[in-house]
C-alpha positions, 0 to 999 in steps of 0.5 A: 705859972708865975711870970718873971716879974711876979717871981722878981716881985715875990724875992725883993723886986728887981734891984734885988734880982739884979743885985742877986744876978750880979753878984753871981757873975762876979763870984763866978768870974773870980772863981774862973780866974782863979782857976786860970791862974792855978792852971797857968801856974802848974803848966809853967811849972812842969814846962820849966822843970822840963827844960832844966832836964834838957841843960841838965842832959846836955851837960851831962852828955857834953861832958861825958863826950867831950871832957871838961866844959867851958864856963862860956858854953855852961851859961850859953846852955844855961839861959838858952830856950827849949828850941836850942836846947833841942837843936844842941841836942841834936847836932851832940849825936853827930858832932864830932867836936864841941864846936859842930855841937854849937854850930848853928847852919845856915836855913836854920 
């Protein structure tokens, strides 16, 4: 059995193993990021098409219990994130008027 020096020796001594070694790392390390970045994107893309069907639920479900929405709640549901889309959601069930709906309780 040869050792790794021999072998190094054989297929272009040890700048050559080196070179060799390092350009593997690299390659494999912008696959990993490639990778990464493809994972990232698809996970954003399904979590940002989730939360435009929570606006777009409570809107609808807004209108359907209430009439006609202000513009000012419209773009408050618009720019708002999952947490208070999924608390606005929740006070829609027991809310009796637009307002309870949006109303934010102490300890929240």
């Amino acid at each position: 059995m040869r050792t790794l020096g021999e072998h190094r020796e054989e297929h272009g001594g040890t700048k050559g193993f080196l070179k060799g070694l390092n350009d593997g790392r690299k390659v494999g390390m912008q696959d990993g990021i490639k990778d990464g970045i493809r994972k990232s994107t698809q996970v954003g893309l399904v979590e940002g098409r989730t939360e435009g069907c929570r606006h777009a639920l409570l809107l609808l479900l807004l209108r359907q219990g209430f009439g006609e929405i202000p513009c000012l709640v419209i773009n408050q549901i618009r720019s708002a994130d999952a947490a208070h889309l999924d608390e606005w959601l929740a006070h829609l069930i027991t809310g009796p008027s637009l307002e309870d709906v949006f109303l934010t309780k102490k300890g929240h």
